[in-house]
N, C-alpha and C positions, 0 to 999 in steps of 0.2 A: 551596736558600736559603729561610731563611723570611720571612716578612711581619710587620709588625711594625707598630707605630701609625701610622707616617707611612703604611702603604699604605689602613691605614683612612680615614685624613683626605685620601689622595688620593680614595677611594670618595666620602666625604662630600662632597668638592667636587665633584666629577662629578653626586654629584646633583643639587646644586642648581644646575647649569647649565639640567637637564633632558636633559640629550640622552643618551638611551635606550641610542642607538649607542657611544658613547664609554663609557659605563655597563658597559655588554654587553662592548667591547676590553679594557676595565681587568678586567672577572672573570675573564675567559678568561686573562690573563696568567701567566706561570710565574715571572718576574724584574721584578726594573728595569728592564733594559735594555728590558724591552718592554712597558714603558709607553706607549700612544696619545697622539700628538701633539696630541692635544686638550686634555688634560689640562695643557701647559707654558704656562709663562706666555710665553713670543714668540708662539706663536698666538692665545692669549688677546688679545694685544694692539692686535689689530687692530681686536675686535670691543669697543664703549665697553660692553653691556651685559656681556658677558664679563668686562673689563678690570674693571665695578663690581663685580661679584661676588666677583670674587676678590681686588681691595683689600679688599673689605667682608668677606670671612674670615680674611684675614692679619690685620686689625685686631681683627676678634672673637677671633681665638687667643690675641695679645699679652696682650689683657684679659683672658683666658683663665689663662694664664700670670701676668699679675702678678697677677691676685687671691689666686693661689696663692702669693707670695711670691718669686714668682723674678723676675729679669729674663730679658729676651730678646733676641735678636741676630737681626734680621732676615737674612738672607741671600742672596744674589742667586744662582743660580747657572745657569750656560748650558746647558742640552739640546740636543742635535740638531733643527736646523728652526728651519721659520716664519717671518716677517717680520724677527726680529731676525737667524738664523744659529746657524751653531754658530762652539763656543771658538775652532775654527781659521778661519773665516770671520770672525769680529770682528778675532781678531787676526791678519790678515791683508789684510783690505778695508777702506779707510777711509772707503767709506759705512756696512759694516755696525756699523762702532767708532760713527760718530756716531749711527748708530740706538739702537747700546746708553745709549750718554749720554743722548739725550733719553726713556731708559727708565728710567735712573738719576735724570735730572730728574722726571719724570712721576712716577714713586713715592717720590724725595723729597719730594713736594711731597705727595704721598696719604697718608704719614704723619709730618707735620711736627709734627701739632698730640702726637704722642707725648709719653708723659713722659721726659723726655732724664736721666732717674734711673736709668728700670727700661729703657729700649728704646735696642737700640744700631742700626746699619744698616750691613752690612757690602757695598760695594760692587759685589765680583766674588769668588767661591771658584775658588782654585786656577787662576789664569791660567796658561794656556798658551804663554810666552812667554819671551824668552833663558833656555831648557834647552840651547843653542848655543854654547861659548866664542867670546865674541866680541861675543855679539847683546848690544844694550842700548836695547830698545826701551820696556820695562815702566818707565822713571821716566817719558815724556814722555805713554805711557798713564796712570800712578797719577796725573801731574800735570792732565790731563783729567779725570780721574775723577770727582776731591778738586772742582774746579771745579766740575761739573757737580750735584754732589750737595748742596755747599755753598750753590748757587746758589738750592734748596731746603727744604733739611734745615739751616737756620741754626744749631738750637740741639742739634740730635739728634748724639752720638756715635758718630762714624764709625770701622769697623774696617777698616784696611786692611794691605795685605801685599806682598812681594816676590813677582817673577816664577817659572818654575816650577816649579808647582804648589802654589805660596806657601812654596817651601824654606829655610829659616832661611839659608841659605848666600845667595839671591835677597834676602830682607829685609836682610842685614846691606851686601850693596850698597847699598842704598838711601839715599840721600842724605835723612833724615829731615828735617833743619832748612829742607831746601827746601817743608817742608809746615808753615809756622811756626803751628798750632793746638794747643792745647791738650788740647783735646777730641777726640781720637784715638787709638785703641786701636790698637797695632801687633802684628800675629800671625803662627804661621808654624806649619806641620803638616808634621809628622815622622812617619814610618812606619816607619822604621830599629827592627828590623832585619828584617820582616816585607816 
């Protein structure tokens, strides 16, 4: 598997943590999946000078990105570990769900002052949730979500999706008008037939 820009700007954020050690795990790595736990942002979270650093390089990037012309779609998405959990632990523990929200509020609110033109904020990639005939858990989670983020991100456009793994089949359940905002990009990732 090869490496690619994001594993660069994983490095570059590692530097600027300073920690040597997590520097040193990220070189040694052969994949993704083995990535150091340092590097995700639930860990991060704990720690407020950590937590600034790494608001303060998602914000540097965006500006990054729009000077260039493009917009950006912030993206949240869950790793293994840390204070928040993993996808199956949020969406399963309903301390670890309410942690994610006030991580959802927290970085709503970190990048609020965005331009709500070029920057969107998409809440959760690819929840892990009613993949189960039957289960219909994902609209009272999206409906948390939406709240949570809104309760921050007033003006920023929010991108959100159906349960799993944001399946166009999961989206089109979704009771959209229960989310009566205007300002919301609705998405869904297909990988068929791969």
């Amino acid at each position: 598997r090869s490496r690619g820009l994001g594993d660069v700007y994983k490095r570059q954020w590692l530097q600027r943590t300073g920690d040597r050690h997590a520097i040193a795990r990220h070189d040694n790595c052969q994949s993704d999946t083995e990535y150091p736990q340092g590097f995700h942002l639930a860990n991060a979270w704990g720690s407020q000078a950590l937590r600034d650093q790494l608001l303060d390089s998602v914000i540097e990037s965006v500006a990054m990105v729009n000077a260039a012309g493009l917009k950006a779609i912030i993206d949240l998405h869950l790793f293994g570990g840390g204070e928040i959990g993993t996808m199956a632990s949020v969406m399963t523990d309903d301390d670890q769900f309410e942690r994610y929200l006030a991580l959802v509020r927290n970085f709503g609110s970190a990048i609020a002052k965005q331009d709500p033109e070029k920057v969107a904020f998409e809440l959760m990639n690819e929840p892990v949730v009613d993949c189960d005939a039957g289960q219909k858990e994902w609209p009272d989670r999206l409906q948390k979500l939406y709240a949570a983020a809104r309760s921050s991100a007033t003006r920023l456009t929010l991108v959100l999706t159906g349960g799993c793994y944001s399946s166009a089949e999961q989206l089109a359940a979704v009771d959209i008008t229960a989310i009566p905002d205007d300002n919301v990009i609705w998405t869904f990732h297909a990988y068929e037939p791969f």
